[in-house]
C-alpha positions as CSV (number, residue, x, y, z in Angstrom):
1,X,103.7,76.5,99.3
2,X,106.4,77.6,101.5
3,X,109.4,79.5,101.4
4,X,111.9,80.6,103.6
5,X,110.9,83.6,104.9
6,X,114.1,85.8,104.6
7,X,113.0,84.9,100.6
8,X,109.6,86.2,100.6
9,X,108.3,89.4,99.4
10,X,106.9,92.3,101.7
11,X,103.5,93.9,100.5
12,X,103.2,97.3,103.0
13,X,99.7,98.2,103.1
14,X,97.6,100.7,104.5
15,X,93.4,100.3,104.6
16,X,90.5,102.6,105.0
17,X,86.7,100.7,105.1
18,X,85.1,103.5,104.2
19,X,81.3,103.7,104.0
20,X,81.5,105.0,100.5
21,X,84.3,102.8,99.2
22,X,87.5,100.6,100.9
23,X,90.4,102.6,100.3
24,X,93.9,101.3,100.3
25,X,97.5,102.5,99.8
26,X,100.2,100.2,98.8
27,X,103.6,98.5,97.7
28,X,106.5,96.7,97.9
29,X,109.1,96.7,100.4
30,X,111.7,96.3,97.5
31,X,110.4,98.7,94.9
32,X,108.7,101.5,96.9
33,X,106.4,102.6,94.0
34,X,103.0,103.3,95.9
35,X,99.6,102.8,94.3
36,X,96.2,103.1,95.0
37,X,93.1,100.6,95.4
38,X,89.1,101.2,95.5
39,X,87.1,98.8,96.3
40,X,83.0,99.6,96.3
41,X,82.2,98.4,100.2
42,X,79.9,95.9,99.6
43,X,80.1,92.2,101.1
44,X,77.7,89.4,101.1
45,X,78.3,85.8,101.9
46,X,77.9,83.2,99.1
47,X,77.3,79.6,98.0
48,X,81.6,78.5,96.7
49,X,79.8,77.4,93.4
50,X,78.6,80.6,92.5
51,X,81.5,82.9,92.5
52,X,84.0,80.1,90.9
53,X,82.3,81.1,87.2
54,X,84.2,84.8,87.6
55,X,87.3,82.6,87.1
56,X,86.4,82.7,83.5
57,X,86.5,86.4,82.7
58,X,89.7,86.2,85.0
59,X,92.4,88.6,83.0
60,X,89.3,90.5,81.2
61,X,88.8,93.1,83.6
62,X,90.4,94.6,86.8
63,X,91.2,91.9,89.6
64,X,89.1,94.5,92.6
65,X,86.1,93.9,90.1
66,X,86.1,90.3,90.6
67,X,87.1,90.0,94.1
68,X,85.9,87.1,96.5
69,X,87.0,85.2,99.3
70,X,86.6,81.7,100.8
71,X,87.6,81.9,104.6
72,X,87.5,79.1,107.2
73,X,84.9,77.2,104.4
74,X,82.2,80.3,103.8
75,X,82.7,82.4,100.6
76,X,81.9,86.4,100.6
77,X,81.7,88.0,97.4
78,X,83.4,91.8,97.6
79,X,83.5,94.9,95.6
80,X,82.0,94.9,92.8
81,X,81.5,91.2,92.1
82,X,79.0,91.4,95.2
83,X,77.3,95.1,94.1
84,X,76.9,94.2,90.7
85,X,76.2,90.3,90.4
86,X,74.7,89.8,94.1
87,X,72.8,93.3,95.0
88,X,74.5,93.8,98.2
89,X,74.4,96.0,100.7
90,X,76.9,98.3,102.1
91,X,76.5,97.4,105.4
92,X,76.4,101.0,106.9
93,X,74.4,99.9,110.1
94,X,77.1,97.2,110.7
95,X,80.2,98.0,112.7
96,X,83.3,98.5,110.5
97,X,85.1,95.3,111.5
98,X,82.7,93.0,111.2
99,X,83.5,93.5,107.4
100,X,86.7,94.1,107.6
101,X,88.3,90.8,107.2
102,X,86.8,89.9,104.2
103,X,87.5,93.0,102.7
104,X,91.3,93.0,104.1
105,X,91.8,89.3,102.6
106,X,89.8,90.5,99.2
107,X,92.4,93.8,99.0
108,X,95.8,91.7,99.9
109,X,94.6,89.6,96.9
110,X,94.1,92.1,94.5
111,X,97.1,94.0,95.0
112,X,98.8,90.6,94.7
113,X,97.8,90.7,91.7
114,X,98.6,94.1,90.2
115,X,102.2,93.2,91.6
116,X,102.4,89.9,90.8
117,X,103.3,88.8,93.9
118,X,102.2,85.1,93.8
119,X,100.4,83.3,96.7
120,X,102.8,83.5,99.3
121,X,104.3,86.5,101.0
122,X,104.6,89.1,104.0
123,X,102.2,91.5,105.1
124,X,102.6,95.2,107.3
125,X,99.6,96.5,107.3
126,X,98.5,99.5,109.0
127,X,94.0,100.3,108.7
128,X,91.8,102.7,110.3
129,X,88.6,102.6,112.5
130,X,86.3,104.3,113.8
131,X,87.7,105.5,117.7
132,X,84.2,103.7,118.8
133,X,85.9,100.9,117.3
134,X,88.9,100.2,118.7
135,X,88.6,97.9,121.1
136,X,88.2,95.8,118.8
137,X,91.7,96.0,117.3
138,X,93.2,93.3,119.0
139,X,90.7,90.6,118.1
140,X,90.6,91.9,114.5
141,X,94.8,91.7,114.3
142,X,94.5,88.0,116.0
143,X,91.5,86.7,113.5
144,X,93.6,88.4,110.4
145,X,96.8,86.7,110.8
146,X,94.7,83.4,111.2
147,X,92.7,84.0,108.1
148,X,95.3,85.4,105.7
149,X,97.6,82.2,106.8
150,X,95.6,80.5,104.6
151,X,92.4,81.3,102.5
152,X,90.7,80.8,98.7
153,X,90.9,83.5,95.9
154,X,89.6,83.4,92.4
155,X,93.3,82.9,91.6
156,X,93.6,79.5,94.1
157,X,94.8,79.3,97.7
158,X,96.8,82.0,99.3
159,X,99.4,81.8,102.1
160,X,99.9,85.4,103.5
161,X,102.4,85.9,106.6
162,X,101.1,88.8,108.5
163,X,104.2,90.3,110.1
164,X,103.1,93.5,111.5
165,X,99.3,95.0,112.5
166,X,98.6,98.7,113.3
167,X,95.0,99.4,113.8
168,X,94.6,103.3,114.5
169,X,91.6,105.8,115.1
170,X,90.6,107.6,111.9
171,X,92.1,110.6,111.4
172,X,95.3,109.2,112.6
173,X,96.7,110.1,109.2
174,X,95.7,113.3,109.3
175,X,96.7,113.7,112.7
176,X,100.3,112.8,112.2
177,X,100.8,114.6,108.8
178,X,100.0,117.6,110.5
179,X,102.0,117.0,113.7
180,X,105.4,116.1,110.9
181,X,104.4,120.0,109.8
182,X,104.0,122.2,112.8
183,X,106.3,120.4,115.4
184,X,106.9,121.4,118.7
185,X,104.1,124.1,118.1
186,X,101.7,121.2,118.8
187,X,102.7,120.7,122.6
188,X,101.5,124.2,123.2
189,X,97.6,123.5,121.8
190,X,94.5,122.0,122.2
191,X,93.6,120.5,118.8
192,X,90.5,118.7,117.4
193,X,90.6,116.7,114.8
194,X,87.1,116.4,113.0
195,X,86.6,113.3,110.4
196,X,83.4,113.4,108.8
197,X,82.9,110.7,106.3
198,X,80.2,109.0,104.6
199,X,79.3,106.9,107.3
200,X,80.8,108.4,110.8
201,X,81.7,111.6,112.2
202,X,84.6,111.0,114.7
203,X,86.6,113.6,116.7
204,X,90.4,112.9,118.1
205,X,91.4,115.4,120.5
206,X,95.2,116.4,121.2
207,X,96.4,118.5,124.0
208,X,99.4,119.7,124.7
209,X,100.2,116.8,121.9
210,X,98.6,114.2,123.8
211,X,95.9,112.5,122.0
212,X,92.9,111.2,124.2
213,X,91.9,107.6,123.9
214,X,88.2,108.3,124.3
215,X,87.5,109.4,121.0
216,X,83.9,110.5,119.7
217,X,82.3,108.9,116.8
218,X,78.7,109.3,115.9
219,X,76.6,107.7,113.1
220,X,76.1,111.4,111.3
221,X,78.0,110.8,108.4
222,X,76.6,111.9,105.0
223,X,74.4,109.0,104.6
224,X,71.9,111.2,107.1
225,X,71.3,113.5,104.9
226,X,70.9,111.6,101.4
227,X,68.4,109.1,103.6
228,X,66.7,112.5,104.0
229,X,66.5,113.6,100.3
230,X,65.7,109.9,99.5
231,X,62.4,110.1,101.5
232,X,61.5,113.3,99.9
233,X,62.1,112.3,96.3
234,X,61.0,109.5,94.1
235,X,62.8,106.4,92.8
236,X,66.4,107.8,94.0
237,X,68.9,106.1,96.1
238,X,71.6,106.8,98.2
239,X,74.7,105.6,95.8
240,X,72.6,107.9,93.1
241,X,72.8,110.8,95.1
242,X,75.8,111.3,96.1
243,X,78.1,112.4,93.7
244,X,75.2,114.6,92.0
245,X,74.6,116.2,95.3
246,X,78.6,117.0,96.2
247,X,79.1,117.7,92.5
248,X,76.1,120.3,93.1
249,X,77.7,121.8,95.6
250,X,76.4,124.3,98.6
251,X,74.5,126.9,95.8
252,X,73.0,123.4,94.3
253,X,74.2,123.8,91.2
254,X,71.3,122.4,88.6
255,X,73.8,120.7,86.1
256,X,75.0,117.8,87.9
257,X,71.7,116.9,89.5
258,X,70.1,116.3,86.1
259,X,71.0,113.0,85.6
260,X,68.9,112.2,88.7
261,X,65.7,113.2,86.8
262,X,63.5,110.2,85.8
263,X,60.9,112.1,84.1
264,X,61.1,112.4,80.4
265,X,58.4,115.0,79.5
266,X,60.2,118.6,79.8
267,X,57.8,120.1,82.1
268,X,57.9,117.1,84.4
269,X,61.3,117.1,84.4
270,X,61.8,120.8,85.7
271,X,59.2,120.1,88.5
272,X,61.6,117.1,89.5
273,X,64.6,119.0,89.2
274,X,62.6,121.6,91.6
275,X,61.1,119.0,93.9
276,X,65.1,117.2,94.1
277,X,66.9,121.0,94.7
278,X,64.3,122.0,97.3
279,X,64.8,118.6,99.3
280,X,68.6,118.5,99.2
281,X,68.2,122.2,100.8
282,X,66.4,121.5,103.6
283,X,68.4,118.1,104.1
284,X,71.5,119.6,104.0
285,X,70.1,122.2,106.5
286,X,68.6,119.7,109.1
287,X,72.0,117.7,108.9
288,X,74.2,120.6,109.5
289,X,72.0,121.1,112.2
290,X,72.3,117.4,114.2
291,X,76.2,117.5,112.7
292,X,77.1,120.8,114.3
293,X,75.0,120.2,117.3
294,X,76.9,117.1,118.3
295,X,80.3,118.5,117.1
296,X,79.4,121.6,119.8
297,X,79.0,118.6,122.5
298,X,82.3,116.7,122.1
299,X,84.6,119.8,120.6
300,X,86.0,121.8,123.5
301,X,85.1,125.9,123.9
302,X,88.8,126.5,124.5
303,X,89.7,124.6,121.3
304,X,92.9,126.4,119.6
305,X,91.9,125.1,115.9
306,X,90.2,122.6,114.3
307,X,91.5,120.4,111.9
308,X,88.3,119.4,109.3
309,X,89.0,116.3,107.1
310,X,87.2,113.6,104.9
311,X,84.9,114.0,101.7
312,X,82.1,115.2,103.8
313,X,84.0,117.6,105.9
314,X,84.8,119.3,102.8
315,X,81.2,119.3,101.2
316,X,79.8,120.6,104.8
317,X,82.4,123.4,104.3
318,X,80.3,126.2,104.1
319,X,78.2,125.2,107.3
320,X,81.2,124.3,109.4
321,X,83.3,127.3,108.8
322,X,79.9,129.4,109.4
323,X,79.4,127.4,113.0
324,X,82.7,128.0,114.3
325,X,83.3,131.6,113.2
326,X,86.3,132.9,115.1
327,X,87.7,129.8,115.5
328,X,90.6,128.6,113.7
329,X,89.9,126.1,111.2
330,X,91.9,124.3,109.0
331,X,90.8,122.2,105.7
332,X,93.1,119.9,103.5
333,X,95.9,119.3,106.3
334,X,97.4,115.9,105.4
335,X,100.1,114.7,102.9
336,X,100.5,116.4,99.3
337,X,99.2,112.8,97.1
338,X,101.0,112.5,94.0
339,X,98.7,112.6,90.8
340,X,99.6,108.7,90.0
341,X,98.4,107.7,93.3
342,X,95.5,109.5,93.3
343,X,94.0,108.2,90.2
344,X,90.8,108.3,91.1
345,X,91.0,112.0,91.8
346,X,89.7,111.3,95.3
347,X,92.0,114.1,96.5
348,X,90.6,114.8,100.7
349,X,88.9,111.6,100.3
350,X,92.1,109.7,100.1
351,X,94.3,112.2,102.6
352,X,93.6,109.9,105.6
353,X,95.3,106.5,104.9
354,X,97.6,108.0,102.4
355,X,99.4,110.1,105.4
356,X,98.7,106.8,107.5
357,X,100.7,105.2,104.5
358,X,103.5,107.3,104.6
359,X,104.1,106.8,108.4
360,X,103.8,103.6,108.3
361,X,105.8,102.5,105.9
362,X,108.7,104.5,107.2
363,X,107.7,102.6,111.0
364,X,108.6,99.8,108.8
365,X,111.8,100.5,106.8
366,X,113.4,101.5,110.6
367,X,112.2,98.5,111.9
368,X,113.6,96.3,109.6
369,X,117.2,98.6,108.7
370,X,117.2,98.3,112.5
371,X,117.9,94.8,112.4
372,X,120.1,95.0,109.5
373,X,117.7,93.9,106.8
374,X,117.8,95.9,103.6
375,X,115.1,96.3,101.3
376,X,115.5,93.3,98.6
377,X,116.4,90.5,101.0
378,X,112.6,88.8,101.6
């Protein structure tokens, strides 16, 4: 089971539990050839005997659709496995952490196995939370480096050496990709950093180049406003909606939202696409209101920009820019991601913990070059 530790190899890894999806960024310390992993965010705690069967369809399909854990004796399906053969939830009125260990364990296992890594290795890894979060961070670093010691994957036992924990506020990644491109320039502003994703909305605010430790988050991430077309249309859901909706855009384009229509006689079907339109419109305008209305409330007047980031940022885009009129605002600040990272085609969806990714890893190779280790020698 054991090796000598100097022989082991380093997995760097970089996590985002998104509302939408778990988003991750890694590689090894040796090669340096970063990928990326998605991971639906569903979890659900299951009976050991269930999940063992998926061992049988093991090398068929994708390891991340097949993904479950057995920690300390209770087994949680994750991904796909627990969306598709289990009906789980996404957990959206949870707090982020509570998940997060199954879904950390379930990630460090499939990126095992795209890298072949075997059971027993190093960790680094570096995830975000929300900033209401973070106090957190110290119990979650402590209960992961118990659990990844030694847990049960649909490949056998696992024997993971955590090594290094970062837990940072999200839009940390942002943050520092945009304080690596403007410099000294920062220590003369006040700059708010606005995440909106599909869950939260959080705000980081720097000054001077100081970054406050009482971050904002609020629940008004985009699952406000589908819940709101949900109750005004028939038979959809929120994991329907979504990419229809964004995909529709802010004029509410009628192409994408067809495959939302249920009806199959042609007149019915125009009177859904109607009745679907005219209750995204006024979602999208009651949510713009409640998002903008608490952005006003934790967003200083004598902001000197605002830095807009995450997938619902970009879809609010319209709104937001409208709201603070005469303000600067910036959109897409971050790291440039390479295509074969990106293969998902994510793009601002992915800018946060790919720019966490990059700093990291670099906190990582001067850590270890400063104690004369060279990539290679675990």
């Amino acid at each position: 089971m054991s090796r000598n530790t100097q022989d082991l190899p380093l997995l760097i890894l970089a996590l985002d539990f998104g509302g939408s999806a778990t988003k991750a960024i890694y590689y090894t310390f040796d090669k340096k050839i970063p990928a990326s992993l998605i991971m639906e965010p569903e979890v659900i705690k299951v009976p050991l005997e269930s999940v063992t069967s998926a061992k049988e369809i093991l090398g068929a399909t994708s390891p991340e659709n097949i993904a479950w854990v057995n920690i300390n004796g209770e087994t949680f399906a994750v991904g796909y496995l627990a969306l598709k053969k289990y009906y789980a939830n996404a957990g959206l009125k949870e707090l982020k952490y509570e998940r997060a260990i199954a879904k950390t364990a379930s990630a460090v296992w499939v990126a095992s196995q795209k890298l072949r890594l075997g059971c027993n290795f190093q960790l680094s890894l570096a995830c975000l939370l929300p900033p209401g979060e973070l106090e957190n961070k110290e119990s979650l670093g402590e209960q992961l480096k118990a659990v990844l010691a030694n847990y049960i994957t649909p490949t056998g036992p696992m024997w993971v050496k955590l090594i290094e924990f970062k837990c940072l506020p999200e839009g940390a990644g942002i943050y520092l990709a945009y304080q690596k491109r403007v410099g000294e320039a920062l220590k003369r502003k006040v700059v708010a950093l606005a995440m909106i994703g599909y869950r939260n909305a959080s705000v980081l605010i720097s000054d001077r180049g100081v970054v406050a430790a009482d971050g904002k988050t609020s629940d008004l991430g985009m699952i406000r406003l589908l819940e709101r077309v949900v109750a005004k249309t028939s038979g959809q859901t929120p994991s329907q909606l979504a990419p229809a909706i964004v995909a529709a855009g802010s004029e509410l384009s009628p192409v994408p939202l067809l495959q939302l229509l249920r009806s199959t006689g042609n007149a019915n079907k125009q009177q859904e696409l109607q009745q679907i339109q005219k209750a995204i419109k006024l979602a999208r305008s009651e949510y713009s209101a409640a998002l903008t209305s608490w952005l006003s409330q934790v967003i200083p007047r004598q902001v000197d920009e605002i830095l807009f980031c995450g997938g619902t940022a970009d879809y609010m885009k319209k709104e937001l820019n409208l709201h603070y009129r005469g303000k600067s605002c910036l959109w897409g600040v971050g790291a440039n991601i390479p295509k074969q990272v990106d293969q998902f085609s994510l793009l601002g969806r992915l800018a946060d913990v790919y720019s966490l990714f990059l700093y990291f890893s670099q906190v990582v190779e001067k850590r270890y070059q400063s104690v004369g280790i060279r990539g290679g020698d675990f």
